[in-house]
Structure formats: C-alpha cells, structure tokens
Steps between C-alpha positions, in 0.01 A plus 500: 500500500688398264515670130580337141447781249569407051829600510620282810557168275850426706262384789160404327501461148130454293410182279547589147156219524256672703358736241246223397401548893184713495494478902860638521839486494749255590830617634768259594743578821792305647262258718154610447265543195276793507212561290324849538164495461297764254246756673191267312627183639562596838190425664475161336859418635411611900195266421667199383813505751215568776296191369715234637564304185848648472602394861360151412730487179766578697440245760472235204856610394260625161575835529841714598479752810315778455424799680429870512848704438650742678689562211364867288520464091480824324135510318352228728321547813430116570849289489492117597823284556521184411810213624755505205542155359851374344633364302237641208407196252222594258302261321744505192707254749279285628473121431197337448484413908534866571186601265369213684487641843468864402168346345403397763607751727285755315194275560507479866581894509139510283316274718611637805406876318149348403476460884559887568208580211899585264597330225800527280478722217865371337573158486840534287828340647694856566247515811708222678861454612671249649643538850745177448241238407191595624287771215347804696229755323623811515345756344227705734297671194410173383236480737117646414164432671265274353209646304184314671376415141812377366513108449841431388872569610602857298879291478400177394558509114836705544596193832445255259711588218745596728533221730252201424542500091874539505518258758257214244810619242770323775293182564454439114870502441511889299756641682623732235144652480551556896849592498383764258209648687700483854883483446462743231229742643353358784155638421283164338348513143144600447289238601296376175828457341644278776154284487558473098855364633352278767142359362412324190161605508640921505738394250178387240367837597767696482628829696237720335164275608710390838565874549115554474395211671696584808335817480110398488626271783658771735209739394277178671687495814548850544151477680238800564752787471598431138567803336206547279722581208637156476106394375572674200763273372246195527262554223428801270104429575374725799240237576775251597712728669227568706413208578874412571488787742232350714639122462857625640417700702354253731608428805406076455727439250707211573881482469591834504799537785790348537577277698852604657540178682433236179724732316786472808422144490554462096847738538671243794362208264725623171780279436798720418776233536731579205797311396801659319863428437615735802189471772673231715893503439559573820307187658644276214868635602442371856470842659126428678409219680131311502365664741582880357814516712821717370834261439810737386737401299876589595463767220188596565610528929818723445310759283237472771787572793700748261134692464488534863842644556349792305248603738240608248166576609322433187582202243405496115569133334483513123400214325437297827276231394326337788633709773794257674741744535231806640342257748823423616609877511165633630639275881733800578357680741666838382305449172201684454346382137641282233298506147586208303408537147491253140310560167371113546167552658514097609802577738361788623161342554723225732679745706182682573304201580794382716531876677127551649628566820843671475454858515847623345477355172336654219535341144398663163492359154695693221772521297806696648643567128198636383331820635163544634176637421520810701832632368278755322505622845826505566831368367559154640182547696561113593878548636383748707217408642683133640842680528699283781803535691573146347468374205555122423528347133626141478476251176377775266734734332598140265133414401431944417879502303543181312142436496283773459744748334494734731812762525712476801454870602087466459537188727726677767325823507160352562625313793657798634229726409305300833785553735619763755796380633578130420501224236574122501546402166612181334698437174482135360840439288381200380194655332168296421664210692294255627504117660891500361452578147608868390416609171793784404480838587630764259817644530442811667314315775737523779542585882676820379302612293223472752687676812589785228158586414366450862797720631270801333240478711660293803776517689609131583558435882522085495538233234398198578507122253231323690421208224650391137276738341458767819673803533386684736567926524405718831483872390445814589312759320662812374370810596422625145279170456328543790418886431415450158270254516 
C-alpha cells in the first residue's frame, strides 16, 4: 500500500479548491487525481461507483477513469483516483464553442445520471475539463440521488446562467458582457440579470420582479418536495398559502421538468458565429485551404522544422490565432500536446471546430499579458499551470509595444513566465508594417535594443531574418528564469 501523509506535497500536493468539497478532498499527484472521501460520504460513494452509471460515463468518454485507490491519505479511509487530464483550461479560457460543448456535455452526464435514479447537484463549468477538444465531467461529488417527490433538476437555474444564458449573450452580439462573465471569471452572472440583458419583456420588469418571478416559477416546478418554507414568500394570508400548498404540491401539474433533450436541442441550435478583425487572418493570409487543410508558408515551415530540431515534448503557441502553426506541429510524432492559445474567441472557436478529432491539441482563450483569475492562488497561476518546454510567439511583441503600450520587460517576462526550456520569438523591425506601408517607429525601436532586453531572460542560440518584417530568435531559457518563475 501505498501512503501520502500532509506533509508529503513533493509527491501529492492538495487543491488549494477542494475546501468547498463537503465529500472530500482533492489531492493532485504527478498522473493521477485523488479525492479522499469523508467518513459521511463513504457509503454513498461505494453506492454510486457500484451503480454502473460511472462505468457508463466512462464508456461515453463523459467521465475520466475512476477507481478505488490503493493509494492511503492521512485522515481518509476511502481514497478514489481519478485519470489526470492536461493541459488544465478552466472556463476563464474558453470560447464560446467550448461553453458550447461543455453545455452540452453536462446534459448528457444528467440524463444518463437520471437513468441511474442520480442527478447532478452542480451544474457550474469548473465540473468539466477539456481533454483536447472533447469536455469531460469531472467532479464525482456532484452526483446525489433523486428525491422520489422532487419534480425539477436541483442544477437547472445555476446550468442555465452558466451555460445557456451566457451562451443567448454570444448569439446576440454582447461579447463584452460574456468576455466578462467567462474570460474574466468563468463563473456566469446570476440569471435574472442576464434575462434583463437578454429579454425585453424582463427588461420592463426589471431585475427585482424578474428576480421574483423566476422564483414563484422554480417554486412551481420544484414539484411535491418543495420545501414548505418557500410557501411563505407567496402571500402573507395563511388561507392562500394553504391553498398554494395543496395546488403545488400536486403531482398533475403540467410543465414542471425539464426537458434535457429540447434544452440540448436549443444549445446545438445557438448561432455563435462571431466576426472580428483577427478571427480569420490566417485563412485570409492563404495559410488554410477550402477544405480545412494546413498550407505553410516558407516562414511559417522553417519555424515548424526549427521547432522540431528541439525535441520538445510539450508546445505552448502564444497568440496563435487559428491554430496553423500547432496543427502543423502537433504531426511530430515525438510531440505529446501542443496548446494553442489567442484572446480572440472567433479564432479560437475555428481551431476548435476544425480540431474535433486530433487528440494533441488543446486551445484556450486568454490573454498571455494579462494574468488570470486564479493568481489569488498562486503567482502566475496561468504560467504554471500551461508551462511548456516550448514556447512560440510570432507577430506579437509589435502590436503589445507600439500598440498597446506595453513595456518590453512585461512583454518578455510573460512569455517566458510559460516556458521551461525554450522560446521562439519574433522581433518585427519594421514595426506596425503592413501590405508595404510602414508608419515610423520611434527611435529606440531597434533590433538591439530588442536582443538586449531579451538577453535577460534568454540566452540567444539562432537568429534567423525570415521576411522584411520577420526576425526570427531561438532561445534558451536561463536557469534563474526558469526557477523563478
């Protein structure tokens, strides 16, 4: 047997996350998750892994492997092991796509629970991950047996302004108000609010009456097993709360459960096809075909070929836009994962579209410059969590310089905050060049001024003029980066 106790973090470490776990504990190992399971919530977990509705999530690539551990956790006498999934994404970097199919994915794991007499108890997006593109429910406490008297899904309010609500937001063109409830948190906005954003008819009432509305409605569906103490909020009269109590608490009522498959059906129906300045460069540049199909450039092949002559296992490109360059790099057979990542959610949205199939490539939606949620948690929580043995970055130190006023160290150590050994980087003398026409750069815009700030973090190993406006730099990380980070 083996034995984890607290103080072993070098081999298992605990998730700063899982106190909000009243079943257990998650602890997170080299390849395997393991959640230890508290003395009340052991029986209830023997039941449900003995039920069969886990195996059939598994099956249905739903659910990762799970199974009883060998493994001993100080304080725990139950410990289950789950298959570690990576590269991590969370919901604060997913496009619209991703919520998408993480919707829906969190659907069929309810239905299929609903078949077991289960049903999910959380229906918010840090429940599902993405094993390259296809979303898989993960967490096993999420799962409770249906009360016989209970008409409608415990989850649905929170699944629907967490998936379905935000997802209205993308197919009505406010993609601010999603980039701030996903890109910026990744949690969804209370739902009356969102239906004051989304309906003319909440927006005469308002988010108080929509707030109260939504209320007398869920207190309708909830069916027989409505908590009496919801009656009270109906009417101060006794006489009609009674009489409320016998009304709802009939089992004839029509329209009271939800139907999983309209609301599946309404979810693949949503339009989320976004245009923005950025979402198809690369197809307008020549780089995909028609049919989907990759076409280099001679730039775009040599950083490929140079990338390869590295031997790295795992592959980070910054600012990728619709994935060329990582489809192209994910065809080494030595690679094991490339994560292609750009803060427009249209480019991402093609790549994943384009990548159902291809199980090495993982994409997430952010903004390398900027740093994420969970760095409460940690210091570059993001950096560390997709740290690479490569990291590419072409055609974007220019636009976060000359453009967005960035400083030149805050662009170069966020890039090499994500890398453990390598970086491709590229340095555009010509500036904001573009179709010929150069607008002037300022005087202390220069190749060496650029190789003398990048020399404190890198050390160079090739330089390499690939275009006009291309310079292209192979480096290696110092050790003091690396460490520090």
């Amino acid at each position: 047997m083996k034995i984890y106790r607290d103080n072993c973090f070098n081999k298992l470490k605990k998730s700063k996350l899982s106190s909000a776990d009243n079943v257990g504990a998650l602890y997170i190992g080299r390849d395997k998750v393991f959640r230890g399971i508290n003395s009340s919530f052991i029986k209830k977990t023997q039941e449900l892994l003995g039920s069969g509705l886990i195996d059939e999530l598994k099956n249905k690539h739903l659910f990762p492997e799970t199974k009883i551990s060998e493994v001993h956790i100080e304080g725990f006498d139950l410990v289950v092991e789950h298959e570690k999934i990576e590269p991590l994404v969370l919901p604060f970097e997913w496009s619209p796509e991703m919520l998408r199919r993480a919707a829906i994915c969190v659907l069929e794991v309810n239905k299929l629970a609903n078949k077991y007499g289960y049903e999910l108890k959380d229906a918010h997006p840090y429940n599902v991950v993405f094993n390259s593109t296809l979303p898989i429910f993960i967490d096993l406490g999420s799962f409770m047996k249906i009360e016989s008297s209970q008409a409608i899904w415990g989850g649905y309010k929170e699944f629907m302004g967490c998936y379905y609500y935000p997802l209205r937001c993308v197919e009505k063109g406010l993609i601010e108000l999603y980039k701030h409830m996903f890109l910026y948190s990744g949690n969804g906005i209370e739902s009356s609010e969102l239906l004051v954003s989304l309906n003319f008819f909440n927006r005469l009432l308002g988010v108080k009456y929509t707030k109260k509305l939504e209320n007398l409605i869920f207190t309708y569906r909830s069916g027989p097993g409505i908590d009496d103490g919801k009656f009270d909020k109906i009417s101060k009269y006794s006489l009609l709360n009674n009489l409320a109590k016998k009304i709802l608490k009939s089992r004839l009522l029509p329209f009271r459960r939800v139907n999983l498959d309209n609301l599946i059906n309404k979810i693949e129906g949503l339009n989320l096809v976004g245009e923005s300045f950025w979402n198809d460069y690369q197809q307008r540049s020549g780089y995909t075909s028609f049919d989907g199909g990759i076409k280099l450039s001679k730039r775009m092949a040599y950083v490929r070929d140079k990338a390869k002559e590295l031997r790295p296992r795992k592959i980070l490109e910054l600012a990728g836009n619709q994935g060329v360059l990582s489809r192209a790099l994910a065809d080494d057979p030595l690679v094991e994962r490339v994560l292609c990542s750009d803060y427009d959610l249209n480019a991402i949205d093609s790549l994943f579209l384009h990548e159902q199939c291809n199980g090495k490539i993982s994409m997430a939606c952010f903004n390398f410059i900027l740093g994420g949620p969970w760095d409460f948690i940690s210091d570059n929580e993001r950096s560390k969590r997709l740290r690479s043995d490569l990291v590419i970055a072409l055609a974007v130190t220019h636009h976060l310089i000359l453009s967005q006023q960035h400083s030149i160290h805050r662009v170069l150590s966020s890039i090499i905050s994500f890398s453990s050994k390598y970086v491709m980087i590229e340095f555009m003398p010509l500036g904001l060049w573009s179709a010929g026409y150069a607008p002037p750069v300022p005087e202390w815009y220069n190749e060496t001024w650029f190789v003398s700030n990048l020399s404190e973090y890198c050390d160079v190993i090739e330089r390499k003029v690939l275009e006009e406006n291309r310079v292209l730099f192979i480096c290696t990380i110092k050790k003091s980066e690396t460490d520090t980070n």
